[in-house]
N, C-alpha and C positions, 0 to 999 in steps of 0.2 A: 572948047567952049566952057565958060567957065558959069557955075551955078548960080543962081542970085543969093545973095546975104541972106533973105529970106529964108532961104531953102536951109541954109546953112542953121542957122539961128530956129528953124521948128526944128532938127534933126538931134541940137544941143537940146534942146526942152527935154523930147521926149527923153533922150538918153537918161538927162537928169531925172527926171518921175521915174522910168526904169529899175534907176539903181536905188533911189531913196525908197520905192516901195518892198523892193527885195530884202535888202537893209532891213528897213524897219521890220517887215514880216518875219525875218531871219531873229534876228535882236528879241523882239515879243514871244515868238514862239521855243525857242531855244529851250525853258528851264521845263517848258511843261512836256516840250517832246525827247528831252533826257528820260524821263520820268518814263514818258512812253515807249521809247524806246527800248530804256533798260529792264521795262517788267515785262513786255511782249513775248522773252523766253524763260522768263523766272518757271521756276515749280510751278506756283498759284498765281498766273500772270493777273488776277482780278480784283483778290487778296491787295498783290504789291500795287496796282492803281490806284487801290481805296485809299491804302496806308497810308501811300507816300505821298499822291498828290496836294496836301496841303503843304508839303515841305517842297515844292517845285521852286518858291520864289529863295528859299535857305541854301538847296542842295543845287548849286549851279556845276557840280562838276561827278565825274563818279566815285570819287570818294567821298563826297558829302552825302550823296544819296546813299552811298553804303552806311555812314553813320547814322543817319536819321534811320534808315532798317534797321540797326541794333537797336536804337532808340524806340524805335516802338516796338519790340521784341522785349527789350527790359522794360517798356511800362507794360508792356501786358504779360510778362511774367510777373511781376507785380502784383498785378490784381490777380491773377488766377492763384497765387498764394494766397492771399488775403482771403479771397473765396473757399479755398480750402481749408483754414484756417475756423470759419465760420461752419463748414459742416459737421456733424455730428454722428459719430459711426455708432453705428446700434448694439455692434459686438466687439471682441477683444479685437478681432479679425481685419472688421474694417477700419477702425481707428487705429491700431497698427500699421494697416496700408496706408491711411492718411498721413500719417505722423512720418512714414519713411516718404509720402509724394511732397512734404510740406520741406523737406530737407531734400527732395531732387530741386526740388525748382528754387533753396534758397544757392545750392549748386550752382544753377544753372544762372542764376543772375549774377553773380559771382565770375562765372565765366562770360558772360553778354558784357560785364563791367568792364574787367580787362580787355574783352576783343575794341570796346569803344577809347580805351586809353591808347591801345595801340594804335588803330585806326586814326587817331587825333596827332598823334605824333610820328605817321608813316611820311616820310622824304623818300622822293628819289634820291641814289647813290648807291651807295657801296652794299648797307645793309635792307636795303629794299627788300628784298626777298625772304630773309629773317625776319623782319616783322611782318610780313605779309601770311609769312609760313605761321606765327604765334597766331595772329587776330581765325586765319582759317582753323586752328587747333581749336581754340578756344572755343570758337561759334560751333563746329562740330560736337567738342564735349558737351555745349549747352545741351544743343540736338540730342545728345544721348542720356544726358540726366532727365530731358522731359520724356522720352521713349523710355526711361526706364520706370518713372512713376509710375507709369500705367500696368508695370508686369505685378505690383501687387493687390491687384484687384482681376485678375484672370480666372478665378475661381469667385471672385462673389458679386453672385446675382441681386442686383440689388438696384436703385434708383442712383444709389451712391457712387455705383463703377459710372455709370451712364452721365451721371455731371460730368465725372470728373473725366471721363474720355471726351468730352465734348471742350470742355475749357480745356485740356492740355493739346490735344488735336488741333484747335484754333492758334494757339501759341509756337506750337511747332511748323505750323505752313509759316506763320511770318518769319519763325529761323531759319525755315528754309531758307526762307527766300533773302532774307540776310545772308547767308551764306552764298549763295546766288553770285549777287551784287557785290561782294567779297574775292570770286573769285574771277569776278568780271576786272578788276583791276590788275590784275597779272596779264599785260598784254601780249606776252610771249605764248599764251593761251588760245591766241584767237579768239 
């Protein structure tokens, strides 16, 4: 027995509404649930929602989202330079520390610069894994120029450590998680 046209013709509809709603939900939702996606296991998974969710519509892939990481990691090393730059150490002691954290962190941008060149110019192929190897070096050394800022002020008690462990703290969760996102690119990683 054969169906009526009818039957036929609502069975095409609904299929059509089906796929165009999936589609489209799939389509719309995509760059923001990259984003979510990718910061769910980050270090500071809360941090990297904040950050990067204005970059959902830019970073459509995960190496764009790794870029826009270094990116706001070199602007906010940026500023916490800048900010340090403006404090004022009371003794030889702490402007000494200052002066060696204001040269960690012109380091560490130095090094965020380069991981972002490399990252802009990583292709699959042959050399894949050599620049993938420099951009994760790179973000690393940042990581340890900003960890190291903070070993000269381990000895002084002052309001002075307390900024500046607070601004460099904040700077280093977002390299984490740059570095994160970094080595979420390496598929051979799981």
């Amino acid at each position: 027995m054969a169906l009526p046209f009818s039957f036929h013709l609502s069975l095409f509809f609904v299929v059509v509404v089906l796929l165009s709603s999936s589609l489209s939900s799939t389509a719309s939702k995509t760059p923001k649930d990259l984003v979510h996606a990718s910061c769910a296991h980050a270090s500071y998974p809360n941090i990297c929602l904040r950050t990067l969710s204005s970059y959902s519509g830019q970073a459509n892939s995960l190496r764009g989202l790794a870029q826009a990481a270094v990116k706001v990691s070199i602007s906010r090393s940026h500023k916490v330079s800048n900010f340090l730059a403006r404090l004022k150490g009371h003794n030889k002691r702490e402007r000494g520390a200052l002066g060696d954290c204001i040269q960690q962190m012109s380091e560490s941008v130095y090094e965020l610069t380069k991981t972002l060149s490399e990252l802009q110019n990583l292709r699959q192929g042959s050399e894949f894994k050599w620049h993938l190897s420099n951009a994760e070096t790179w973000v690393s050394a940042a990581l340890t120029y900003e960890d190291t800022c903070l070993d000269g002020f381990r000895e002084i008690d002052a309001q002075v450590r307390s900024d500046v462990k607070r601004a460099i703290t904040n700077v280093a969760k977002v390299t984490s998680n740059a570095l994160y996102l970094i080595n979420r690119l390496d598929g051979s990683r799981g």
